[in-house]
C-alpha positions as CSV (number, residue, x, y, z in Angstrom):
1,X,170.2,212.1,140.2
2,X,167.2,213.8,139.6
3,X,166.9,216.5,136.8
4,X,165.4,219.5,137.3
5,X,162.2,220.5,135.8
6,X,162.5,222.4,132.8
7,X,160.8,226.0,132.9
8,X,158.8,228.0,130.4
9,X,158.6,231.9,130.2
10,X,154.9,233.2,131.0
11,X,154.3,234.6,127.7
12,X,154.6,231.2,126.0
13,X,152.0,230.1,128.8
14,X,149.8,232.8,128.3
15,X,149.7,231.7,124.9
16,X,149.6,227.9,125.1
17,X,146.2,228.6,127.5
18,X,144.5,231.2,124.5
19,X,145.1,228.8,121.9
20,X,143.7,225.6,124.2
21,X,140.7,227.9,125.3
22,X,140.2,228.0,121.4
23,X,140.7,225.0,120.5
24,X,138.0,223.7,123.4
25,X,135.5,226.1,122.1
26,X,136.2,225.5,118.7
27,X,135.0,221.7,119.3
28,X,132.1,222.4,121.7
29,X,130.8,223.8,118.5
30,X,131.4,221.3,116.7
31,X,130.0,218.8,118.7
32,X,127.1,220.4,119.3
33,X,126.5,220.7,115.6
34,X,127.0,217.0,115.2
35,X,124.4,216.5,118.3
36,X,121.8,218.4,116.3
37,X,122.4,216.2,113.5
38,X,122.2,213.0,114.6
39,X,119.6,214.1,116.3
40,X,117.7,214.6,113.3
41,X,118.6,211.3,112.4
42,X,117.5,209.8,115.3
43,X,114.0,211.0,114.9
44,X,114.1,209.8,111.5
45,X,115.4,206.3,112.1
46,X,115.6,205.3,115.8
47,X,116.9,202.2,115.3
48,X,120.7,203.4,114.5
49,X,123.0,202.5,117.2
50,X,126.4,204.1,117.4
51,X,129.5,201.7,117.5
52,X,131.6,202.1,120.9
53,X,135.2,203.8,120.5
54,X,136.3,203.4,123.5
55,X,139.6,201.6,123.4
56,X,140.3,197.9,125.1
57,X,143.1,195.8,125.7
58,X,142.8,192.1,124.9
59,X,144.7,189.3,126.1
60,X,145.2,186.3,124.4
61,X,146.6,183.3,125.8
62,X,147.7,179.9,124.5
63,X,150.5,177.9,123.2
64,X,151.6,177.6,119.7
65,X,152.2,174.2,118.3
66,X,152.8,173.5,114.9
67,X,152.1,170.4,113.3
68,X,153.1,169.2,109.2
69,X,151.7,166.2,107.8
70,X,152.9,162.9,108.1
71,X,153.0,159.5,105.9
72,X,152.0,156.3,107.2
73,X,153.0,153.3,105.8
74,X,150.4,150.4,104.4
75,X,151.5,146.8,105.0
76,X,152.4,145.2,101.9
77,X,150.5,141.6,101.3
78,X,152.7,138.7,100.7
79,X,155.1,140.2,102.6
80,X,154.4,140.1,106.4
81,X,156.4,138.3,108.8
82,X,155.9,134.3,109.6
83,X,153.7,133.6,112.3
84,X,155.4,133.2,115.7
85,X,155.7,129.6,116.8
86,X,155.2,130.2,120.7
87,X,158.2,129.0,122.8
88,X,156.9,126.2,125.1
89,X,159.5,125.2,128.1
90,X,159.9,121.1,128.1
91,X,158.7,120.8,131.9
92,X,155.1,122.0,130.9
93,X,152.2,119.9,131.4
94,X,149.0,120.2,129.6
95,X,145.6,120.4,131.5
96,X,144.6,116.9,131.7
97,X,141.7,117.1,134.1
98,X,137.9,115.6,133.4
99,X,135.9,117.9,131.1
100,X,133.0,119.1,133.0
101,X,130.6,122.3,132.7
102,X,129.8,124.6,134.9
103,X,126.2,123.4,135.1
104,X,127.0,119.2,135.6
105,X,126.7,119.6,139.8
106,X,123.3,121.6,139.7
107,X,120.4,119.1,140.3
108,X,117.6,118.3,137.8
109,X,115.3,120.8,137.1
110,X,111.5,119.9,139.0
111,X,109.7,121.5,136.0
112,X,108.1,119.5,133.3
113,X,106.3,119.9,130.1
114,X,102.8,121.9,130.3
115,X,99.9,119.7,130.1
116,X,98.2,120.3,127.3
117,X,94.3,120.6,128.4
118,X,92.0,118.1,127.6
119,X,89.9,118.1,124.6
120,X,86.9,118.3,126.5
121,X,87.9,121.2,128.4
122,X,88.5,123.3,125.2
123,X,84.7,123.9,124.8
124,X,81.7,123.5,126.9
125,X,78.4,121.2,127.0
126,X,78.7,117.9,126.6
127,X,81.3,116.1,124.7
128,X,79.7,112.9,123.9
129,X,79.8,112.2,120.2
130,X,77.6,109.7,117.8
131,X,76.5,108.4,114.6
132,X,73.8,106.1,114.0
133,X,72.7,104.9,110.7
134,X,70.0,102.8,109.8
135,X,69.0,101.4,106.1
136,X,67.0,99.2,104.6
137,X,65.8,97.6,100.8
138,X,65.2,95.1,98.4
139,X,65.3,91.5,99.9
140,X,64.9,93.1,103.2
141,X,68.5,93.7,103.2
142,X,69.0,95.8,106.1
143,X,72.0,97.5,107.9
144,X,72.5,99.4,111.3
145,X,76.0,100.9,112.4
146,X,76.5,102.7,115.4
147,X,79.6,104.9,116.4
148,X,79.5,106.5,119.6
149,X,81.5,108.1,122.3
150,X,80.6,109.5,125.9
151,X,83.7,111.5,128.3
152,X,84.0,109.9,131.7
153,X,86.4,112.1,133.2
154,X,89.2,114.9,131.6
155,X,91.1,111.9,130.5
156,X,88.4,108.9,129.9
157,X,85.9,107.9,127.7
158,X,84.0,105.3,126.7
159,X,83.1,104.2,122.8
160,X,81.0,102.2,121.6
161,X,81.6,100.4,117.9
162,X,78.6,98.0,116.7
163,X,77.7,96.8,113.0
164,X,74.8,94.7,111.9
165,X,74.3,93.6,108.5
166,X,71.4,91.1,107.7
167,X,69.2,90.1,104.4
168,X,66.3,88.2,103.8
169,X,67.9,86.9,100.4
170,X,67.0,85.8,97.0
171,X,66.3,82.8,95.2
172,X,69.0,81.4,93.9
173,X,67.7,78.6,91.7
174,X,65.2,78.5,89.6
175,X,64.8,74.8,89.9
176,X,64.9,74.7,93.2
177,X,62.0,76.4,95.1
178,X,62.6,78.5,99.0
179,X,66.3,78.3,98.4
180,X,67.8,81.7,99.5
181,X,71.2,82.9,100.5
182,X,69.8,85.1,103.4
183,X,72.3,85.6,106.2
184,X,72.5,87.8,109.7
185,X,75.9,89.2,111.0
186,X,76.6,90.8,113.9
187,X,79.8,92.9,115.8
188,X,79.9,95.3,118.7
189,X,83.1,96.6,120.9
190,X,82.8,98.2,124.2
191,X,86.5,100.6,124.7
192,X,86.9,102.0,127.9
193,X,90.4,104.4,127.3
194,X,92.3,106.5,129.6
195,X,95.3,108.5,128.0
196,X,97.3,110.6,130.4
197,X,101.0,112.2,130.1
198,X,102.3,109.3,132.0
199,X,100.3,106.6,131.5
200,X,98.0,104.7,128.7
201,X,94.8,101.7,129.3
202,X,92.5,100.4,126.8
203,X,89.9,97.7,127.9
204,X,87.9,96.1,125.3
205,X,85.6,93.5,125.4
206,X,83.5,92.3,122.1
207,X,81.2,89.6,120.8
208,X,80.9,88.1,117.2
209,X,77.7,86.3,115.5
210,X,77.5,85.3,111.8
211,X,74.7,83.0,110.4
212,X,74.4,82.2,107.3
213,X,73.5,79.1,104.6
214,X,75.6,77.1,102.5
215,X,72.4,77.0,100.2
216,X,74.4,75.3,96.7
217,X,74.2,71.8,99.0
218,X,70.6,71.8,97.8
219,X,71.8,71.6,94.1
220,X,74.3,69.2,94.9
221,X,73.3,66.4,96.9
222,X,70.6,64.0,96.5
223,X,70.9,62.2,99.7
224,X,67.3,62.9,101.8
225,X,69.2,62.9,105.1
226,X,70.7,66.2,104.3
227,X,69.3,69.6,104.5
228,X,68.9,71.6,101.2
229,X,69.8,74.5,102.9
230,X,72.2,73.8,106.1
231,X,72.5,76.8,108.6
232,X,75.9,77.4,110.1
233,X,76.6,79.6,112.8
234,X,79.9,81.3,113.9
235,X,79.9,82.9,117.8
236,X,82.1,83.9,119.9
237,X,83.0,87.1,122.1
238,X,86.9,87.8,123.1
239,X,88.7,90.6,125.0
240,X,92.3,92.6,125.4
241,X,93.8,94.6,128.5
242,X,96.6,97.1,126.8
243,X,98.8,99.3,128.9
244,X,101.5,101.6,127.7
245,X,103.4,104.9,128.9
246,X,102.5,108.1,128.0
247,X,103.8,110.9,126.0
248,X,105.8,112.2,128.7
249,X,108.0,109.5,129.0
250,X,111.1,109.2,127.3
251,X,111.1,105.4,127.5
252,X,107.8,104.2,125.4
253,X,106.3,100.4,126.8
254,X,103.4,98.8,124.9
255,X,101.9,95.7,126.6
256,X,98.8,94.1,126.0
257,X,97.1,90.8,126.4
258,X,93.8,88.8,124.9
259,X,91.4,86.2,124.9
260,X,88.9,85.1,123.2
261,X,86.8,81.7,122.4
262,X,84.4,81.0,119.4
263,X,82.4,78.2,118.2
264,X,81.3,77.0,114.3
265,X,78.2,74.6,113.4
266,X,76.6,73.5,110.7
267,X,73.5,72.3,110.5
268,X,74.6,69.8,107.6
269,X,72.1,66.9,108.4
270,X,68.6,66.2,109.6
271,X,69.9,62.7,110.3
272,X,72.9,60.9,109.1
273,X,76.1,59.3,109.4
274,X,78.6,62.4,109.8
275,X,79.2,62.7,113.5
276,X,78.1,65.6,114.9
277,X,81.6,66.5,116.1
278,X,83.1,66.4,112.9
279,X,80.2,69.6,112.0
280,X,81.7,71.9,114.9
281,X,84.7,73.0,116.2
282,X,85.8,75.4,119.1
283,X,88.8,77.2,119.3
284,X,90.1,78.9,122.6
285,X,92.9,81.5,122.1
286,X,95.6,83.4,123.9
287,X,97.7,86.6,122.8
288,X,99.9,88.8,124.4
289,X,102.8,90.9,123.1
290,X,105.1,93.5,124.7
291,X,107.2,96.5,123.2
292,X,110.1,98.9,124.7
293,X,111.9,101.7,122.7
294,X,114.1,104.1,124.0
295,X,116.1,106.8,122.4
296,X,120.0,106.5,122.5
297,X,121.3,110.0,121.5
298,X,119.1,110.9,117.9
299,X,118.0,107.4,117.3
300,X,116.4,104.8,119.2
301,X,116.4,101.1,120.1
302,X,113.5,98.8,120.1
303,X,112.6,95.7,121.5
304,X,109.4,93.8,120.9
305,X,107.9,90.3,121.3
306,X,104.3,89.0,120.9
307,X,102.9,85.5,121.0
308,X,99.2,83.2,120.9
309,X,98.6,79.9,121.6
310,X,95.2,78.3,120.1
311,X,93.8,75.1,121.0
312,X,91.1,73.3,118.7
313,X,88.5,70.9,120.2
314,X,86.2,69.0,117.9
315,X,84.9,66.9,120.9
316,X,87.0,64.3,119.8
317,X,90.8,62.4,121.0
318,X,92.6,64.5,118.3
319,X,92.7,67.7,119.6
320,X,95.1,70.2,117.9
321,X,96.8,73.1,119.4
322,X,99.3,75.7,117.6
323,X,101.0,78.2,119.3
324,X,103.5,80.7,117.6
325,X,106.2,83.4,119.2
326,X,107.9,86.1,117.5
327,X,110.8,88.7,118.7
328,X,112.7,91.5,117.3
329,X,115.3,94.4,117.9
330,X,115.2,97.3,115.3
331,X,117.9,100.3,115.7
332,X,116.1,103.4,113.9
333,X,118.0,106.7,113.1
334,X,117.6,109.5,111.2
335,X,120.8,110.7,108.3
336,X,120.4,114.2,108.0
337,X,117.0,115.9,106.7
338,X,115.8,113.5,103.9
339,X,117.4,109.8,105.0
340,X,115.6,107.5,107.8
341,X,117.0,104.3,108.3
342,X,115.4,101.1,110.6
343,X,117.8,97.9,110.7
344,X,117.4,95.0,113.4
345,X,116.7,91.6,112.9
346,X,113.3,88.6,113.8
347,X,112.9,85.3,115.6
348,X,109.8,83.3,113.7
349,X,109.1,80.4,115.9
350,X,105.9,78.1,115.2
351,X,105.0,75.1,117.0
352,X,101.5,72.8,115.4
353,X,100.3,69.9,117.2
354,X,97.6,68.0,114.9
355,X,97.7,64.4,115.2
356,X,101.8,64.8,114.9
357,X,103.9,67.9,116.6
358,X,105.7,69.6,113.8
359,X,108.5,72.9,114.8
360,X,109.7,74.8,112.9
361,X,112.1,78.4,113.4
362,X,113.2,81.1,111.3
363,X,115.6,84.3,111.8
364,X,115.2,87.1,109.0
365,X,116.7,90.4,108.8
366,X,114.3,93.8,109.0
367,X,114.9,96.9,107.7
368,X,112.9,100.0,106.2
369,X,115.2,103.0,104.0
370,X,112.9,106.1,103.4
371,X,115.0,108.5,101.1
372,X,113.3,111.8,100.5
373,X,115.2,113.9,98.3
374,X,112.6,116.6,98.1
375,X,109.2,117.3,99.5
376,X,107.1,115.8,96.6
377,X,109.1,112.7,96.9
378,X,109.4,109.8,98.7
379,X,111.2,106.2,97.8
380,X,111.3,103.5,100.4
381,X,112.6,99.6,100.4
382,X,111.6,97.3,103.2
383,X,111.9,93.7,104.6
384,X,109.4,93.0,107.7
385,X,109.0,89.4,108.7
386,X,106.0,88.2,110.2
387,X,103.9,85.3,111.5
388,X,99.9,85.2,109.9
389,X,98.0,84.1,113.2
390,X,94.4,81.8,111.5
391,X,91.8,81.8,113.8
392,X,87.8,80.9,113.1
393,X,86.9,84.3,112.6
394,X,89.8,85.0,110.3
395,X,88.9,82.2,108.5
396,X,85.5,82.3,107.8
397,X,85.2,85.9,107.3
398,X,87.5,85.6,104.3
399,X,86.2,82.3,102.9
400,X,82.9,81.6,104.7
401,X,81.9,78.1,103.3
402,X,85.1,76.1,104.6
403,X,84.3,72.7,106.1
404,X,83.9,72.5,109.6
405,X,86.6,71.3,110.5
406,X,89.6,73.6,108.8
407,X,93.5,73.1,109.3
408,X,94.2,76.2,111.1
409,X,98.4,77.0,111.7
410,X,100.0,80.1,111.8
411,X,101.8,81.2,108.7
412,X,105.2,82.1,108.9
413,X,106.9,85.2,106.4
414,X,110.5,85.4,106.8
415,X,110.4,87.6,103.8
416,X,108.1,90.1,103.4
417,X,110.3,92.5,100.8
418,X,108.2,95.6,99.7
419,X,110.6,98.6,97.6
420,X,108.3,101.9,96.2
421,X,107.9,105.2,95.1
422,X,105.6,108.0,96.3
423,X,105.1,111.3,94.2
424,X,103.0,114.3,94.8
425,X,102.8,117.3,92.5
426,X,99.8,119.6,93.2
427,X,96.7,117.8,93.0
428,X,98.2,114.9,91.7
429,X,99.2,111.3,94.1
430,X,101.1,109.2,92.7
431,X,102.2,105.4,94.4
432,X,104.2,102.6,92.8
433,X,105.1,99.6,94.8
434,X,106.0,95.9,94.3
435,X,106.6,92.9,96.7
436,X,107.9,89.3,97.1
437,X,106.8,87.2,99.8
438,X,108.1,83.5,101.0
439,X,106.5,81.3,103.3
440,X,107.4,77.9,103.8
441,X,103.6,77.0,104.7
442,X,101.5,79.4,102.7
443,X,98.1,79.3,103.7
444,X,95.3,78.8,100.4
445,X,91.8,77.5,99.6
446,X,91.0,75.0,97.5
447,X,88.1,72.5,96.6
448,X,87.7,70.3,99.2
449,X,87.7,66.5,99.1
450,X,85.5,63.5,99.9
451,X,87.8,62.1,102.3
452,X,87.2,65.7,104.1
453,X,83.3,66.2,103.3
454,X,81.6,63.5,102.5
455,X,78.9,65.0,99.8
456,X,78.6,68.0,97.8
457,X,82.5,68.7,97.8
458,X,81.9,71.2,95.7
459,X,80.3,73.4,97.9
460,X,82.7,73.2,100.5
461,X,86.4,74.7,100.6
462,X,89.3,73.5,102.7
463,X,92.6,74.8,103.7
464,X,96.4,73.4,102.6
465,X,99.7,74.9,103.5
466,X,102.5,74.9,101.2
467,X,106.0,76.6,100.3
468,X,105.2,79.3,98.1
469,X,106.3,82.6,97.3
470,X,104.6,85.6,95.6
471,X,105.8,88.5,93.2
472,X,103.5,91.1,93.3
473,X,103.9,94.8,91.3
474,X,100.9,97.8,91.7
475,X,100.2,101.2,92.0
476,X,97.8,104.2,92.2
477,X,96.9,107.3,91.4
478,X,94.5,110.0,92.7
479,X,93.6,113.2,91.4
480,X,92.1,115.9,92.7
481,X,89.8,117.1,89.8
482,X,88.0,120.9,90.0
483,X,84.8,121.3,91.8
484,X,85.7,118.7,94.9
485,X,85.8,115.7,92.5
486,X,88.2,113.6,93.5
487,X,89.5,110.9,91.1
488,X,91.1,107.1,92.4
489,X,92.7,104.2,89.7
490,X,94.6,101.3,91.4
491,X,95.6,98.1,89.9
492,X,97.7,95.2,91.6
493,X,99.2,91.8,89.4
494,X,100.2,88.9,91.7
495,X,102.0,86.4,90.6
496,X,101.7,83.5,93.1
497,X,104.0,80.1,92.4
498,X,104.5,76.8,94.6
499,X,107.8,75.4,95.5
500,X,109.1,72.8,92.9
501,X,105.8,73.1,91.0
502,X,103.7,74.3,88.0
503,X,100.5,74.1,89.7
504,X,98.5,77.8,89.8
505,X,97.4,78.7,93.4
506,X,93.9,78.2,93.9
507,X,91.7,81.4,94.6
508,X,94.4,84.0,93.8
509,X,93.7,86.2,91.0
510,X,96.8,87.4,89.1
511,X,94.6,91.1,88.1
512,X,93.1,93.4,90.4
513,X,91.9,96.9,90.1
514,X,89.7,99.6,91.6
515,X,88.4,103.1,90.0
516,X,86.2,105.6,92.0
517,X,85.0,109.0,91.5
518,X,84.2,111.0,94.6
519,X,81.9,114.5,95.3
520,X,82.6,115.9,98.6
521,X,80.5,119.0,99.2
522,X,82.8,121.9,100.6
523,X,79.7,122.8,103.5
524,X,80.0,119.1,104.0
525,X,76.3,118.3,103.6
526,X,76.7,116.4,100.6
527,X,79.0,113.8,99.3
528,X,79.0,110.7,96.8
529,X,80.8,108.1,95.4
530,X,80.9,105.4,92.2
531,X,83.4,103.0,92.6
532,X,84.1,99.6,90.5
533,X,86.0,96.5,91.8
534,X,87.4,94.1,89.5
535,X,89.0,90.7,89.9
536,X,90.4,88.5,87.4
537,X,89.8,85.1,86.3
538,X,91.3,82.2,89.3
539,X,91.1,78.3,89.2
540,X,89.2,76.6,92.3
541,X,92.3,73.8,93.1
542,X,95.6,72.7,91.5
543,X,94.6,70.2,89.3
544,X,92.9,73.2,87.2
545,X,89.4,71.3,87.4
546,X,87.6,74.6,86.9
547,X,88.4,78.3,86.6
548,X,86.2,80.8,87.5
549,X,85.6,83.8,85.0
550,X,86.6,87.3,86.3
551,X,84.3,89.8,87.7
552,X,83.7,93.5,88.1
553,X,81.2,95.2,90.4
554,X,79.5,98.8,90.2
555,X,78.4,100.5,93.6
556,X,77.0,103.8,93.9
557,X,76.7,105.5,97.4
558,X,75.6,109.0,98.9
559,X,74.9,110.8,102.1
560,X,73.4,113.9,102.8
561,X,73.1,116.0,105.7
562,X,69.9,117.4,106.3
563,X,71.2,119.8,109.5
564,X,74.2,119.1,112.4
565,X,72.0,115.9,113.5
566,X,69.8,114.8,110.6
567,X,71.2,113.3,107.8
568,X,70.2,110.3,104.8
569,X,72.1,107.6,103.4
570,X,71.2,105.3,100.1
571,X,73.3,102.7,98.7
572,X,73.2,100.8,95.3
573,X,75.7,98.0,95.0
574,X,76.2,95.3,92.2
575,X,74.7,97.6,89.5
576,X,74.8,95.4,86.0
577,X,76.0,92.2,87.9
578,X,74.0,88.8,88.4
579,X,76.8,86.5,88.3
580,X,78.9,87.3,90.8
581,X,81.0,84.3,91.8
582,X,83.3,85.0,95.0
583,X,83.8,81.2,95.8
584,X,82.7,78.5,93.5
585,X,78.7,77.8,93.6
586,X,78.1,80.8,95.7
587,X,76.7,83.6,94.0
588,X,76.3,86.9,95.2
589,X,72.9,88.6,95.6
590,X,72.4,90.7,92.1
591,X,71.4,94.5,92.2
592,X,70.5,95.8,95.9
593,X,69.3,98.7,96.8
594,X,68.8,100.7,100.3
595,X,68.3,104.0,101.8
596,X,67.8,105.1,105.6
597,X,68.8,108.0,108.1
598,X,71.7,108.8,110.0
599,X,71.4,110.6,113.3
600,X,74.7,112.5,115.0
601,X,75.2,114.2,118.1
C-alpha cells in the first residue's frame, strides 16, 4: 500500500524558501570572508596545506583469533623413560657378507710420485765441484788431497777421492847416523754413481801403496847380513759393483760385491838365511753381501746376508785360507711417537784353514730400543753381533810393523751390547754410553817371538787370538760457547780381560781422552782448531815384559779462504812432544809443521 505524500500549505513554503535564500547568502558571506583570510595567510606562509574533509568509508577485513599463553613442560633429569630395547623377530639373519668398499674393484691409480728435479738442474753452469789441497814443511813432510766431482748426466757423476801423505823423516838415533823414519803413502778411488727413483749403481775401483822403514832393526841387530833400515812395501788395488732400488720403491734391495788383491815385502836382508817367502805374503779376497726390507703394515722386515773368503799365499805348501758368512732377520717397528723397537736374531759362521781347518758357528740375538720421552732426550740399548773381517790393509794400517807373515782370521762378536743416554739442552750435547763385548777369538798385538822373527823381536809385532771380553764406559760433551767457539771433551776407560786369566791385554790402553776448541767464522772464510789426544800407559805382551808410558799430543790447525776458489791451510802437530811411542821402538816424528793452498771450484 503506498501512502500518500503528505502536503504543505504555500505559505509555509513561501517561508521555508525566504529563510533558505537567507541562510545561503548568509554563508556565501561568510565564506568569502574566510577566502580573504586565508588568503592572507597564504601569502604569508605558502606552505600551509589544508587537511581534506571529505568523508570516506573504510573497510576492514580479517579474522579475529585470540590466543592466551601457554605452559610447556621441561623434562625432569633422572626421570625419563628406559631406553627401548628394539624387538628383533627370531627368523632374522644378520648381514654376513665380505666387507668390501666401494673403491676395492677400481684399478690402481697410473700416477706416481713427482720426480723431484735433479740437483744439477736447480742452477745453471757447470756443476762439477773440487778441492785440492797441497802442503808442505819441516822434514819435507808433504801432503796432497784431492776431492772432486764432475755430473755426467741428470742422474750421474763421477768423483774422484785421492790422499797422499809422504815425509823425508828425521833422525831417529843419535848413535846411529842416516837412520830416518821417512815413509810415502798413497790412496785414490774412482766412483762412478747413478741414483734414480727406481734404481741405484756405484762402481769403484781403487789402488793402495804404503812404504815405509822398520828403522829400530838398526838399533837392534848386529848381524851384517841385515839391513839397518829394511824397506817394506804394502800394494794392492781392489774394487766393488753395488746395486740397490731406488726411493721409489716400496721394497728396498742392497747388493754388492768386491775384490781386491794386495801384496807386503820387506826388504829385511841384504843376504841371509830367512827365505825370501817367509818376508812376503799375498792375500787375494772376495766379498759380497745382500739386503731386502720391506714394510709389513707400520713396520718392516729385513733380511740380510754378507760374506768374504781370503786366501793367503806365502809362496810356500802351507797356504791358509779363511772365509766367514753372516745372516740376519730384524723386525723394526715404531710404538707410538717416542718408542722404536728393532728385534731379529744372527748366524756367525767362520771357517780358518792354516795348517789345520778349524769351524766354528754362533747364533746371537739383535735388538736396538730408542726411547725418547721428549725432544732433548734420547736413551737407547743395543745388542748387534758381528764378524771383524782382517785383511793386509787392515792390518798394517793399524799396526804397521807386524811381521810378514801375520795370522789373519776373522773375529767373531756374538755380543756386541752398547746401552746410552743422549741429552741436548740449548747449546749444550751431552752422550754417555758403555759397552761389553765377547769374542771367543779376540784379535790383539803383542811382541813377537824368535820362533816368528828370527832377530830384533823387538821391533816386530805379531798377532794372537784369544777369548776375551771387554767392558768399556765413556762419554762426551760439546758446547757451543759465544762467538762460534765450539768446545769438545771425550774420555773412554776400557777394561779388556782374557778368558780364565790375569794376564793384561797387550796394546790396549785402559784411558782415553780427547779435548778440542774450535773457531768457525760465520762468512766461513776462517776457521781453526786445537785439539789434544791422550792415551794411557799399555804393556807390549802378557808376560808384562815392558809397559809403555802414556802419551798426549797437541795439534793446531787452520784454514782460510782467501775468495770462492783460493784458500790456505797450515798445520802444526805434536806441539811439546818428542817421545811419542805408538808401538814399542817406534817413535813418532817430534814437532812438524806445514802450510800450503787449497784450490775449490
Amino acid at each position: 500500500m503506498i501512502e500518500p505524500r503528505m502536503r504543505y500549505p504555500n505559505i509555509m513554503g513561501r517561508t521555508v524558501r525566504i529563510v533558505l535564500i537567507a541562510i545561503g547568502a548568509l554563508g556565501l558571506w561568510s565564506s568569502g570572508a574566510v577566502v580573504s583570510e586565508v588568503a592572507a595567510q597564504d601569502s604569508l606562509n605558502s606552505q600551509l596545506i589544508l587537511p581534506n574533509l571529505t568523508p570516506r568509508e573504510v573497510e576492514i577485513r580479517g579474522d579475529l583469533v585470540i590466543s592466551f599463553p601457554s605452559l610447556v613442560r621441561q623434562p625432569l633429569i633422572g626421570f625419563n623413560p628406559p631406553p627401548r630395547v628394539p624387538d628383533i623377530a627370531p627368523d632374522r639373519m644378520p648381514y654376513v657378507d665380505e666387507y668390501k668398499q666401494s673403491g676395492d674393484d677400481l684399478p690402481d691409480s697410473p700416477l706416481v710420485k713427482p720426480t723431484p728435479p735433479p740437483v744439477t738442474s736447480l742452477t745453471s753452469g757447470d756443476q762439477s765441484f773440487g778441492e785440492v789441497e797441497a802442503t808442505t814443511g819441516n822434514y819435507f813432510n808433504r801432503t796432497v788431497r784431492i776431492r772432486a766431482g764432475f755430473p755426467v748426466s741428470e742422474t750421474s757423476n763421477i768423483e774422484l777421492d785421492v790422499d797422499y801423505h809422504g815425509s823425508n823423516g828425521n833422525e831417529v838415533f843419535s848413535s846411529i847416523p842416516d837412520v830416518v823414519n821417512d815413509y810415502d803413502t798413497f790412496e785414490g778411488r774412482l766412483d762412478l754413481n747413478h741414483s734414480s727413483r727406481s734404481f741405484r749403481a756405484r762402481a769403484s775401483i781403487g789402488g793402495y801403496s804404503d812404504a815405509y822403514n822398520l828403522y829400530p832393526v838398526g838399533s837392534l841387530i848386529n848381524a851384517p847380513s841385515f839391513n839397518l833400515t829394511p824397506d817394506r812395501t804394502v800394494n794392492g788395488f781392489g774394487g766393488e759393483l753395488s746395486l740397490g732400488t731406488g726411493t721409489a720403491s716400496r721394497v728396498q734391495v742392497t747388493s754388492a760385491v768386491g775384490f781386491g788383491q794386495y801384496v807386503m815385502d820387506t826388504d829385511l836382508q841384504s843376504s841371509g838365511s830367512i827365505p825370501d817367502m817367509l818376508l812376503e805374503r799375498t792375500e787375494q779376497n772376495v766379498t759380497g753381501r745382500l739386503g731386502v726390507t720391506f714394510p709389513v703394515g707400520n713396520a718392516s722386515i729385513g733380511l740380510d746376508g754378507r760374506g768374504g773368503l781370503n786366501r793367503l799365499d806365502s809362496g810356500d805348501a802351507d797356504e791358509a785360507e779363511n772365509s766367514h758368512i753372516s745372516g740376519g732377520l730384524k723386525y723394526r717397528t715404531l710404538i707410538g711417537n717416542s718408542v722404536e723397537l728393532s728385534l731379529g736374531a744372527r748366524i756367525l759362521a767362520i771357517s780358518i784353514t792354516e795348517g789345520s781347518t778349524r769351524d766354528a758357528s754362533y747364533v746371537a740375538p739383535s735388538f736396538r730400543l730408542t726411547l725418547s720421552p721428549n725432544p732433548w732426550v734420547d736413551v737407547y740399548a743395543s745388542n748387534d753381533p758381528m764378524i771383524e773381517n782382517n785383511t793386509i790393509t787392515t792390518v798394517t794400517r793399524s799396526n804397521p810393523y807386524v811381521i810378514d807373515q801375520p795370522a789373519l782370521e776373522p773375529v767373531v762378536y756374538p755380543i756386541n751390547a752398547e746401552t746410552g743416554v743422549k741429552i741436548y739442552s740449548g747449546p749444550i750435547r751431552v752422550v754417555g754410553r758403555a759397552g761389553y763385548q765377547v769374542s771367543p777369538n779376540f784379535k790383539y798385538f803383542r811382541r813377537a817371538t824368535t820362533a816368528e822373527i828370527s832377530e830384533a823381536v823387538e821391533a816386530f809385532s805379531a798377532i794372537s787370538y784369544s777369548d776375551a771380553s771387554i767392558l768399556s764406559g765413556g762419554g762426551d760433551i760439546s758446547i757451543a760457547l759465544p762467538g762460534r767457539l765450539s768446545f769438545t771433551l771425550g774420555g773412554k776407560y776400557r777394561y779388556a780381560q782374557f778368558e780364565n786369566s790375569d794376564d793384561p791385554v797387550p796394546y790396549v790402553a785402559p784411558i782415553t781422552g780427547r779435548v778440542s776448541l774450535a773457531y768457525n767464522d760465520p762468512n766461513s772464510r776462517f776457521a781453526a782448531e786445537i785439539a789434544s789426544d791422550y792415551t794411557g800407559k799399555r804393556f807390549v805382551d802378557r808376560s808384562k815384559s815392558n809397559e809403555l808410558h802414556g802419551y798426549s799430543s797437541l795439534n793446531l790447525s787452520a784454514i782460510y779462504n782467501v775468495n770462492s776458489h783460493l784458500g790456505i791451510a797450515a798445520r802444526v802437530n805434536n806441539v811439546f812432544s818428542d817421545d811419542l811411542e805408538s808401538w814399542e821402538n817406534y817413535l813418532q816424528s817430534p814437532v812438524r809443521v806445514a802450510a800450503g793452498l787449497r784450490l775449490l771450484w
